[in-house]
C-alpha positions as CSV (number, residue, x, y, z in Angstrom):
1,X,42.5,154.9,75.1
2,X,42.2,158.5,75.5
3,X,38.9,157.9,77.6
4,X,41.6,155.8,79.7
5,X,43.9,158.4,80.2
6,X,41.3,161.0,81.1
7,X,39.4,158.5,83.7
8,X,43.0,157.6,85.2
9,X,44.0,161.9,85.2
10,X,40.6,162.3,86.8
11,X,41.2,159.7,89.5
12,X,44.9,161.1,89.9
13,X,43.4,164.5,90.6
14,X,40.5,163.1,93.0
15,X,43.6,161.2,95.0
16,X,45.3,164.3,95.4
17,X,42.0,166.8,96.5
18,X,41.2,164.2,99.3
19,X,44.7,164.3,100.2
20,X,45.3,167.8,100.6
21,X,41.2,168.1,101.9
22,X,42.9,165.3,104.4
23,X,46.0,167.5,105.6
24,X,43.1,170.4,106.0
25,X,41.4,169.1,108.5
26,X,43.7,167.8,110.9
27,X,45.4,169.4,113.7
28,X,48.3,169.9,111.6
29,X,45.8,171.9,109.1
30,X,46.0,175.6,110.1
31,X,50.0,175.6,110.5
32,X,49.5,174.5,107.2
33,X,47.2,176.8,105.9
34,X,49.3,179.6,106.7
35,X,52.8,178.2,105.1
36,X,51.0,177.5,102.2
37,X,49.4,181.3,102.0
38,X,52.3,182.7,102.8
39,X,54.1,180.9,99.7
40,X,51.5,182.2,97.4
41,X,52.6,185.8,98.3
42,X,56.1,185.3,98.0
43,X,55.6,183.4,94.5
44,X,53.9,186.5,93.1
45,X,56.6,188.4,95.5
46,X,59.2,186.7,93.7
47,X,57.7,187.1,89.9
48,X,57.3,190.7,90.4
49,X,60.8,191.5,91.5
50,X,61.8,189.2,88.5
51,X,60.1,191.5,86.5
52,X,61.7,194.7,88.1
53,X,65.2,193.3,88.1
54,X,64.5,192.9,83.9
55,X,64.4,196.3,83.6
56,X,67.1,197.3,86.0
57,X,69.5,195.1,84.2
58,X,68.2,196.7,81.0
59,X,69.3,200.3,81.9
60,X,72.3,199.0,83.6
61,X,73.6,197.4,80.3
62,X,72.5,200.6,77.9
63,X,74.4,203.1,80.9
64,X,77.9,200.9,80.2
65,X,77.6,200.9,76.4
66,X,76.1,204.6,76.6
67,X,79.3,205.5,78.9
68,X,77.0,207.7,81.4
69,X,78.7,206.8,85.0
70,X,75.6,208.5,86.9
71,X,73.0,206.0,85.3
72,X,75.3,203.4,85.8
73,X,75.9,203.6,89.6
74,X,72.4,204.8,89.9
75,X,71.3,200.9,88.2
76,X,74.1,199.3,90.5
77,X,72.7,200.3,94.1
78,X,69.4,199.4,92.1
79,X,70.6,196.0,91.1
80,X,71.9,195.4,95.3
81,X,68.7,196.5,96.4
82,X,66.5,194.2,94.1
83,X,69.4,191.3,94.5
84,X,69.2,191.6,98.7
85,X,65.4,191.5,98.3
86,X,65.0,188.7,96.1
87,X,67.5,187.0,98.2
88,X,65.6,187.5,101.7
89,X,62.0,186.7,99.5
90,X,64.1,182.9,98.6
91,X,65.1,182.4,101.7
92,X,61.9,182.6,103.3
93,X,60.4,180.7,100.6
94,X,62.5,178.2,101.3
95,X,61.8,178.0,105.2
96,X,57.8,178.4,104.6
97,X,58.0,175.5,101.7
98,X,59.8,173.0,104.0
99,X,58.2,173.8,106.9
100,X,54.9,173.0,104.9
101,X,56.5,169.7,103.9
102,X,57.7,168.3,107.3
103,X,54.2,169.3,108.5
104,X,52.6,167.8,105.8
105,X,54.8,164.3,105.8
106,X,54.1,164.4,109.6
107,X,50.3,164.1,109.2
108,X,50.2,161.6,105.9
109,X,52.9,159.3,107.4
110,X,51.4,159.0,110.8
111,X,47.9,158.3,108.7
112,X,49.4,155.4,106.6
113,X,51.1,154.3,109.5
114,X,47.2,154.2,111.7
115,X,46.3,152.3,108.7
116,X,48.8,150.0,108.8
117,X,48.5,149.3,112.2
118,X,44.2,149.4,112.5
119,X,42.6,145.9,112.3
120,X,45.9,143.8,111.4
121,X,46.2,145.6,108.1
122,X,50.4,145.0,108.4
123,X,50.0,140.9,108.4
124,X,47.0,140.8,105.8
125,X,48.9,142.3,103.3
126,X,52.1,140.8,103.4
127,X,52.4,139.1,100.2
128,X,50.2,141.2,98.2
129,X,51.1,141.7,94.6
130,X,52.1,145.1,93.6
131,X,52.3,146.2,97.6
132,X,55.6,145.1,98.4
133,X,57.7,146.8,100.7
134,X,55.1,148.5,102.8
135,X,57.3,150.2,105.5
136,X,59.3,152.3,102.4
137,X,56.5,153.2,100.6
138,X,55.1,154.3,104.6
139,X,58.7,156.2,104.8
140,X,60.3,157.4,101.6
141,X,57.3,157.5,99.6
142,X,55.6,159.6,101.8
143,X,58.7,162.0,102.1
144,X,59.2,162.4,98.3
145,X,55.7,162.5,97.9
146,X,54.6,165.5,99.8
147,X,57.8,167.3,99.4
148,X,57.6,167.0,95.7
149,X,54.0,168.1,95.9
150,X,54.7,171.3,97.5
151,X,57.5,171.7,95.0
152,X,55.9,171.1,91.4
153,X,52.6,173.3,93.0
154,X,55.3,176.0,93.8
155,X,57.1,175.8,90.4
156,X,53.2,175.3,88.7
157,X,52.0,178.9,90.4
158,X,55.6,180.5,90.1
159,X,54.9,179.7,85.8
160,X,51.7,180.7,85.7
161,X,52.9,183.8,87.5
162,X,56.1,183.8,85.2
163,X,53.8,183.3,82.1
164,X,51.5,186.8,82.5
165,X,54.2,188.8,83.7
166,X,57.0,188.2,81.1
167,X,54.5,187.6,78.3
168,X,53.7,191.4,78.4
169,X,57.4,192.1,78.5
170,X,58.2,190.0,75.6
171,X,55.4,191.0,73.9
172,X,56.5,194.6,73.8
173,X,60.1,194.0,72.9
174,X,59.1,191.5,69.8
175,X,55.6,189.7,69.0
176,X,57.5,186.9,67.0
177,X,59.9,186.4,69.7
178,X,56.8,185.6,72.1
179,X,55.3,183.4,69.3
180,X,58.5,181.5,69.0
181,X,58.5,180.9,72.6
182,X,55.1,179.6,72.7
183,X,56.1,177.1,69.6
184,X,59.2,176.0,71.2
185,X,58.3,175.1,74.1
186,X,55.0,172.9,72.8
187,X,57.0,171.0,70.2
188,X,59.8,170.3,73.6
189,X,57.0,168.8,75.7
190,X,55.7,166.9,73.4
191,X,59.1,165.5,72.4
192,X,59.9,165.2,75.8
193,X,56.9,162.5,76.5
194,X,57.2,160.6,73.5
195,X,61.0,159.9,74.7
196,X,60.0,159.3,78.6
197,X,57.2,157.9,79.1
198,X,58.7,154.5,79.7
199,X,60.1,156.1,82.5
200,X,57.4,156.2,84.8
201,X,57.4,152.2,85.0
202,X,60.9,151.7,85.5
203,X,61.6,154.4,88.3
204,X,58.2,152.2,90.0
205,X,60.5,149.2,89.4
206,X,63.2,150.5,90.6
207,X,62.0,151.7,93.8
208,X,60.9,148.2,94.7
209,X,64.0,146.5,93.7
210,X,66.2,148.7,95.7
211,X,63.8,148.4,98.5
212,X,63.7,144.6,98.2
213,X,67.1,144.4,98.3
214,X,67.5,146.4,101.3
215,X,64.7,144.4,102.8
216,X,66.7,141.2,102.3
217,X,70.2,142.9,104.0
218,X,68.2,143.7,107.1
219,X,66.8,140.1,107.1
220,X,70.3,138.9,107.6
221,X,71.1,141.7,110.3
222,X,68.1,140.0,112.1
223,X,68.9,136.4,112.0
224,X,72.7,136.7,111.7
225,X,73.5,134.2,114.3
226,X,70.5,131.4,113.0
227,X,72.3,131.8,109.3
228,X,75.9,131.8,110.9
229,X,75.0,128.8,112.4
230,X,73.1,126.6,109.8
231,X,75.7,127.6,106.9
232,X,72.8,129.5,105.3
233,X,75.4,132.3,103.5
234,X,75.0,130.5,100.1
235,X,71.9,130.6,99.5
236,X,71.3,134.1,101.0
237,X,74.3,135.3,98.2
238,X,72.3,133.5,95.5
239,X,69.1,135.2,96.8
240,X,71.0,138.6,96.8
241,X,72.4,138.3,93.7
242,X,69.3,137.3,91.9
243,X,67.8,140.8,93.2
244,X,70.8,142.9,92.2
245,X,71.5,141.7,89.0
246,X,67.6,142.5,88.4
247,X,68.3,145.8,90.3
248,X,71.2,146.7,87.8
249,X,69.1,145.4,84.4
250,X,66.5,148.2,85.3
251,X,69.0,150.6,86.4
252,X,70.4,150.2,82.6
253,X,67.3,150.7,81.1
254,X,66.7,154.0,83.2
255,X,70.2,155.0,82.0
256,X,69.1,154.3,78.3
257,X,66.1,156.4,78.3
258,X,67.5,158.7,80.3
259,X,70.4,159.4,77.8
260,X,67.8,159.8,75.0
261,X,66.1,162.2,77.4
262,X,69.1,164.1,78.7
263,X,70.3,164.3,74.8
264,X,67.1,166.3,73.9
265,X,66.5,168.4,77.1
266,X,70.5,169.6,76.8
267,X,69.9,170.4,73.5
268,X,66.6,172.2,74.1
269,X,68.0,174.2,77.0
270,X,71.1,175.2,75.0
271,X,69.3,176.7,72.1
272,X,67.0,178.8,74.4
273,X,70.1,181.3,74.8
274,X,70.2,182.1,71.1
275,X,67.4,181.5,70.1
276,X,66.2,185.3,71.3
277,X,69.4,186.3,69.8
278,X,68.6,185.4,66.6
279,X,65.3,187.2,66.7
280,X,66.0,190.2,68.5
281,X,69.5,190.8,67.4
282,X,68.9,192.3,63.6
283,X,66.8,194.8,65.3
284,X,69.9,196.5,67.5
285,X,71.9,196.4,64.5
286,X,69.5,198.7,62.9
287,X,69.4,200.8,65.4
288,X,66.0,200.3,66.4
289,X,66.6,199.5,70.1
290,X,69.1,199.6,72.8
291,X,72.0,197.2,73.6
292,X,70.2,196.7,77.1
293,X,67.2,195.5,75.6
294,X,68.9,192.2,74.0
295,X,69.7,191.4,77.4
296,X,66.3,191.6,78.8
297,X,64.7,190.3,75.8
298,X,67.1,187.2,76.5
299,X,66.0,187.4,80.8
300,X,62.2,187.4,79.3
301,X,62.3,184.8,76.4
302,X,64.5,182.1,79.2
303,X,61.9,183.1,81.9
304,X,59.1,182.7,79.8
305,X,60.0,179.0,78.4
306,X,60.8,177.8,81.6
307,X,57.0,178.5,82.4
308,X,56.1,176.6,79.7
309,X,58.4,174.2,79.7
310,X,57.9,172.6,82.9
311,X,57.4,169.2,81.4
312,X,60.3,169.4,79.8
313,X,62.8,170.7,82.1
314,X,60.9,168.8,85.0
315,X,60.2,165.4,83.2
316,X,62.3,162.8,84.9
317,X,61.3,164.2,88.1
318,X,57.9,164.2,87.4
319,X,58.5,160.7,86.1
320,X,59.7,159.6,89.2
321,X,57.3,161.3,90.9
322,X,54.2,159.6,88.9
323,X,55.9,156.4,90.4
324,X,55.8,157.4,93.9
325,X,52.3,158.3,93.5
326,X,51.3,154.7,92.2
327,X,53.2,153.2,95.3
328,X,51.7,155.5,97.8
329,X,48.1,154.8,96.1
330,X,48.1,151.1,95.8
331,X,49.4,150.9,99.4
332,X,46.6,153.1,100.8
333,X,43.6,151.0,98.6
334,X,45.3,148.1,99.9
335,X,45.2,149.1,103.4
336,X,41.6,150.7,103.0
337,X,40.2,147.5,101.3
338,X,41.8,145.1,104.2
339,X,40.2,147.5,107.0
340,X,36.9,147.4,105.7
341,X,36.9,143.8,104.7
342,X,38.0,143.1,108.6
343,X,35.3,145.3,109.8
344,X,32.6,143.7,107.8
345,X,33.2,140.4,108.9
346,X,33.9,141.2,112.8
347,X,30.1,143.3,112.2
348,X,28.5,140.2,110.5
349,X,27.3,138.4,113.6
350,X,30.7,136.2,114.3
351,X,31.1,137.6,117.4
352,X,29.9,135.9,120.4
353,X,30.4,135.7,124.5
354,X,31.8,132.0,123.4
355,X,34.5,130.9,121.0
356,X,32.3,128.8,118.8
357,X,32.9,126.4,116.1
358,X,30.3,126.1,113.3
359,X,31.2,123.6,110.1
360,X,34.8,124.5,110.5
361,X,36.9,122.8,108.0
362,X,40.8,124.0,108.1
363,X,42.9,123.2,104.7
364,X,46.8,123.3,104.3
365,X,48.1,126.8,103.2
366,X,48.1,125.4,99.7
367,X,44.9,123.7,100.1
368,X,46.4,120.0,99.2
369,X,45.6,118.8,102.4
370,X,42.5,118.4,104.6
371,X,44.0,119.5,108.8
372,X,40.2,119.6,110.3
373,X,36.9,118.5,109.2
374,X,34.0,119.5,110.0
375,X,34.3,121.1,113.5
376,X,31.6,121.7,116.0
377,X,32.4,122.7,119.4
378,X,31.4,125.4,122.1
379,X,33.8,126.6,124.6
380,X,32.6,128.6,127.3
381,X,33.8,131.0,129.5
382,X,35.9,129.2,132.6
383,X,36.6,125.9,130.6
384,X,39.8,124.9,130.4
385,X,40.4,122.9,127.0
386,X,43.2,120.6,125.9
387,X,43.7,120.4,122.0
388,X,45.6,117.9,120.8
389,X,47.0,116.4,117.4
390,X,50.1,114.7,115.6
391,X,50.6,116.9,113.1
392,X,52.8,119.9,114.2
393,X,51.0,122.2,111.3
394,X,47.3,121.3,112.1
395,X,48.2,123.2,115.7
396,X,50.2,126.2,113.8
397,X,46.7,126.4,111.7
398,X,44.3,126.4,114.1
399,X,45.8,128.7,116.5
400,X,46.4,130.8,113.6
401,X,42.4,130.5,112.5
402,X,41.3,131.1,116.1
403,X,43.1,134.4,116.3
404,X,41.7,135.5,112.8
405,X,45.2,135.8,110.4
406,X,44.3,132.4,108.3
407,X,42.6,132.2,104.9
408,X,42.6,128.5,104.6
409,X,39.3,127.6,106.3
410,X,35.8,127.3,105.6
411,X,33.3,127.7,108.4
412,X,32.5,130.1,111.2
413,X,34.7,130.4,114.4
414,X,32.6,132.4,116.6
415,X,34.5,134.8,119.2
416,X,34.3,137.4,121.9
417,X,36.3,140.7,120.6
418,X,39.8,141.3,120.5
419,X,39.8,142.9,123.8
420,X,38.0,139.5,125.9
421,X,40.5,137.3,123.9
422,X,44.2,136.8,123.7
423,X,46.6,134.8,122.1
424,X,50.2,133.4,123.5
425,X,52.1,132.3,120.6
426,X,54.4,129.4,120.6
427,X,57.2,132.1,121.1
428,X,56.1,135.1,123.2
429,X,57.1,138.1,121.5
430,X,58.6,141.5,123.8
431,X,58.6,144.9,121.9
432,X,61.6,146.9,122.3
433,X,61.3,150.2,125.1
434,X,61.0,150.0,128.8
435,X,60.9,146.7,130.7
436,X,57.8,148.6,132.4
437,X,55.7,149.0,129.5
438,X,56.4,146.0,127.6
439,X,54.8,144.5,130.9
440,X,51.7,147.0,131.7
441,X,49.0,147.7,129.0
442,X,49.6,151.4,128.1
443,X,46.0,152.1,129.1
444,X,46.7,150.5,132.5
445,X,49.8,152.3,133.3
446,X,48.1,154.8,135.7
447,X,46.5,151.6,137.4
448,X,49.7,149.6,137.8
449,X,52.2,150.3,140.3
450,X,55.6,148.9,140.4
451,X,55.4,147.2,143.6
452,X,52.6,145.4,141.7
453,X,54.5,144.4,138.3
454,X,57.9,143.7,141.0
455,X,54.9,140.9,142.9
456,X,53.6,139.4,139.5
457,X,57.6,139.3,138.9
458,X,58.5,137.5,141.7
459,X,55.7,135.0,141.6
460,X,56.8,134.2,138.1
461,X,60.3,133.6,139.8
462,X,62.0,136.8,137.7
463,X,62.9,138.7,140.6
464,X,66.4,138.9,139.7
465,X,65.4,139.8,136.0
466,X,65.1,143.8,137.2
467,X,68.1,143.7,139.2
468,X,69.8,142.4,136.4
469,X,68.6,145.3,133.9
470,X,68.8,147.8,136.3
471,X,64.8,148.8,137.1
472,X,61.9,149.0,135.3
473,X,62.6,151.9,133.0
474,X,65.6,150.2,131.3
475,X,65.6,150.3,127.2
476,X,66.1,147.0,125.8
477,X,65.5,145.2,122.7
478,X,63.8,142.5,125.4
479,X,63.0,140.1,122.6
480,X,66.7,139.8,121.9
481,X,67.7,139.9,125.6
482,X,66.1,137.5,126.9
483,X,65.6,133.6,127.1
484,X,62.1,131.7,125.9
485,X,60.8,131.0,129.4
486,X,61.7,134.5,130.6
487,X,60.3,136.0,127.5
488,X,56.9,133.8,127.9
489,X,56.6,134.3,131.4
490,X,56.4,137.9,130.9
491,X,53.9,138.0,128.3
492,X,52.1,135.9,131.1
493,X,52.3,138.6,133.5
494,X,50.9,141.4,131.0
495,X,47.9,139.2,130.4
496,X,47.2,138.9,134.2
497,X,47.0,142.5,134.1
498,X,44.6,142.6,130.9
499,X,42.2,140.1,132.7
500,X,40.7,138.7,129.4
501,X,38.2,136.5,129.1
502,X,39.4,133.5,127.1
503,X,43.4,132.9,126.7
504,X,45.0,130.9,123.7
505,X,48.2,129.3,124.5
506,X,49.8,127.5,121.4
507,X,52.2,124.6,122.2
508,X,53.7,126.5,125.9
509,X,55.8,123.9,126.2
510,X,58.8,125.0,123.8
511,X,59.5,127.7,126.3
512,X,58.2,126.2,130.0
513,X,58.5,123.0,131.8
514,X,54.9,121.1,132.2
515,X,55.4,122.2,136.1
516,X,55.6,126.1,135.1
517,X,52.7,125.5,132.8
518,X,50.5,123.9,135.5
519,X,51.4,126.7,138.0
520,X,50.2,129.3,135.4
521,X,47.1,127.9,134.2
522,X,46.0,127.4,138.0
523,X,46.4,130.6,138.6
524,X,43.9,131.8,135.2
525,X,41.4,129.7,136.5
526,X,41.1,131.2,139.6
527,X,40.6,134.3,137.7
528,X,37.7,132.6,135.7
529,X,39.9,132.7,132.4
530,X,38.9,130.5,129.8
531,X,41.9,128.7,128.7
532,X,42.5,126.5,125.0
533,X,46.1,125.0,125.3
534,X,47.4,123.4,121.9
535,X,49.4,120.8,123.4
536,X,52.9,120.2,122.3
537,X,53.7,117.0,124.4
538,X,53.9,117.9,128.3
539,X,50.7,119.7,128.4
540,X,48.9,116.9,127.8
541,X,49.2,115.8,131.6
542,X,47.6,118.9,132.8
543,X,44.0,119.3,134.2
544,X,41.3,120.2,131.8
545,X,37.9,119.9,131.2
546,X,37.4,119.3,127.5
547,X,40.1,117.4,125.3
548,X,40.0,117.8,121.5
549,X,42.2,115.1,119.6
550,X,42.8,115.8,115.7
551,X,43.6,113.0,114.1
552,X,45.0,112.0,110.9
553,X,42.7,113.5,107.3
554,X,40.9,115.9,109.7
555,X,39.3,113.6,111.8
556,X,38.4,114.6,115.4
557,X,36.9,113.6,118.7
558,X,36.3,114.9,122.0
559,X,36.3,113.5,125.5
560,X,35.5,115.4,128.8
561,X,37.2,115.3,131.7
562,X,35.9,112.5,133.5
563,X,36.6,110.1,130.8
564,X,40.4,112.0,130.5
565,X,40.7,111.4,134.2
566,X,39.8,108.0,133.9
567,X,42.5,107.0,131.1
């Protein structure tokens, strides 16, 4: 166990090294630098002036019970001048710390979010164990994480800081009174773990609840008028229930622990101010020291447990903390392992100038049923293929395996790269932002005119879609806004300006007429694009050159055009 612990403190310390080595070297790196310089200096600004004001307030409080009026306005204008000081060095401390944080989150956020995004990490890990909620770990715990970061590093170099300079202090006023301290403070951390350290699983609990939770409200926002509609309010209020009566379980237990918690720290903090009392008191009454020096031996003794006592008077925090760290680390392994897995197996000699089928077999999501067996095909550039099959999930599948995002297979499909194929879903899909470049490529937008995109447009018969919006540059949420055929025919239109080399199209004909359909497929094959079209029922009267039937248990046949043309 201990072996664990120091393996896992290890790890936790290797995580955070790369992290800050990370923030170091990009271009947000020397802004950073110099924040985080500058908030050394005014740590070891503030500490000193700490120091100083111990001793002012020390005179000041022996000049009122000595009665001498000149020492005692002499320590007031003291006391403004140390208090204006201290107040300008936490002000900028404040500024310089989040300044570092924004610049920080900035360049961490933006690097989970790459991830995210590179090599189709966002659908390959939905479903994950222990990774739920991606987009709020990407957001929140990113946020909490550097900010809280920045802050226990802070309040870690401020104690250190705290430590050497009011040990000396203390030390001189009362040896036992620094021993004490020391003592204290080591039987209130270890106290303090022993009664929290269930709290680190339940605050990483917790986070995912309330994030689930969330997750399922928005899912409601989004298909309002689909659950309005098909009476689905029940069982989305059973669903939501479920989650927040699990939500509100944990939340107790949190409260529990953090009662015992609370209990101690209060308890702990409270004795700290007489504690030094105690100790130092006796000594005044003999007359061995001044009445100011109670007063400082009390600023020293508080100062000098809260360095030690970080754990304690920072535990729930750190607890919380610990959690975010967890969240933020399983994401990002998560992320890495699906990025490298993806690379490995586009680099392991799948990729080809044809889409290729070697000994594929394609199983049911749950594996309980057999959709293809034993595929062997070649399609080559400029064919134009019809695939065909009863079963509504067999063409969900294998559009799904030709594009790469199924597990369910076994087999090589062999493909040209991302960039030489592309995919038309059953519904097209329109990001939200400017008509314009939901349309054009954003690497093409210098090449595209909009007397171009206005032609495509109007050969697609959506001439009246920009008048309609008001131009090109209009924000919409266009997948909202529009209908199925206008939505598909402008996902048409940005593949004409990609120019691929091989175009999927999965069941076209839940958003276009078989007319439409031939019109658009005509016009790919003038362009030499190879086409596949999973049929859904009118497609299956449209010119090809190859037709692929899949038949009941798997079982498949293909028939060229001539015979097609014949039947």
């Amino acid at each position: 166990m201990p072996l664990d612990k120091k393996r896992k403190s290890s790890q936790n310390w290797v995580r955070l090294t790369n992290t800050i080595r990370q923030l170091v070297q990009s271009k947000q790196g020397p802004a950073a630098i110099r924040y985080a310089i500058t908030l050394v200096f005014l740590v070891i600004a503030f500490n000193v002036f700490n120091v100083i004001n111990s001793y002012v307030g020390r005179d000041f409080i022996s000049s009122i019970e000595q009665k001498n009026v000149t020492a005692f306005y002499t320590n007031v204008i003291l006391y403004a001048i140390v208090f204006i000081i201290s107040s300008g060095i936490g002000s900028i401390n404040r500024y310089a710390e989040e300044r570092l944080g924004i610049l920080w989150r900035e360049q961490l956020t933006w690097k989970l979010t790459e991830n995210y995004l590179t090599e189709r990490t966002f659908h390959q890990i939905i479903g994950k164990p222990g990774i739920e909620n991606p987009d709020q770990r990407i957001t929140d715990d990113a946020k909490a994480f550097t900010t809280t970061t920045i802050s226990f590093t802070l309040l870690f170099i401020g104690g250190i800081f705290s430590a050497i300079s009011f040990s000396g202090v203390l030390w001189s006023i009362n040896p036992i009174l620094f021993l004490v301290a020391v003592a204290y403070a080591l039987s209130g951390t270890v106290s303090t773990i022993f009664l929290g350290k269930s709290l680190i699983r339940l605050n990483y609990d917790q986070l995912d609840m309330e994030a689930s939770y969330r997750a399922d409200l928005l899912h409601i926002r989004q298909h309002a008028e689909s659950i309005a509609v098909t009476h689905r309010e029940a069982r989305m209020s059973v669903r939501l229930k479920s989650r927040l009566r699990k939500l509100v379980n944990n939340f107790r237990k949190l409260i529990s622990v953090n009662l015992r918690l609370s209990f101690f720290t209060n308890n702990y903090n409270y004795f700290i101010q007489i504690i030094p009392m105690l100790i130092i008191a006796p000594s005044y009454m003999r007359g061995e020291i001044e009445f100011g020096v109670i007063t400082q031996a009390a600023l020293a003794f508080t100062t000098l447990l809260n360095a030690f006592s970080l754990i304690v008077t920072q535990f729930q925090s750190i607890s919380a903390f610990s959690a975010v760290v967890k969240r933020l680390h399983s994401l990002e392994t998560a992320m890495l392992q699906t990025e490298t897995l993806a690379k490995e197996k586009r680099e392991s000699g799948n990729q080809s100038d044809e889409i290729i089928f070697e000994n594929f077999t394609l199983y049911s999501n749950d594996r309980s049923k057999l959709l293809v067996d034993n595929l062997n095909i070649k399609i080559q550039r400029k064919e134009r293929w019809l695939f065909t099959s009863p079963d509504e999930t067999t063409k969900l599948s294998l559009f799904r395996s030709i594009a790469g995002i199924s597990n369910h297979s076994e087999g090589n499909i062999k493909k040209p790269n991302l960039e030489e194929i592309l995919f038309l879903p059953e519904q097209a899909y329109l990001p939200p932002g400017r008509l314009r470049n939901v349309i054009v490529p954003a690497y093409l937008n210098l090449e595209v005119s909009d007397s171009e995109i206005l032609t495509e447009l109007q050969k697609m018969g959506l001439e009246t879609l920009v008048r309609r919006y008001g131009g090109l540059r209009t924000l919409k949420e266009w997948n909202e806004e529009l209908s199925l055929a206008e939505k598909y025919k402008i996902a048409v239109i940005r593949v004409l300006f990609l120019k691929p080399k091989f175009l999927v199209l999965d069941r076209p004909g839940s958003s276009l007429g078989k007319f439409e359909i031939s019109k658009i497929l005509k016009l790919f094959h003038k362009l030499n694009v190879a086409t596949i079209v999973i049929a859904k029922d009118e497609e299956t009267v449209l010119e090809y050159d190859h037709h692929l039937n899949i038949s009941h248990f798997g079982k498949w046949d293909l028939s060229s055009a001539d015979k097609a043309n014949k039947e």
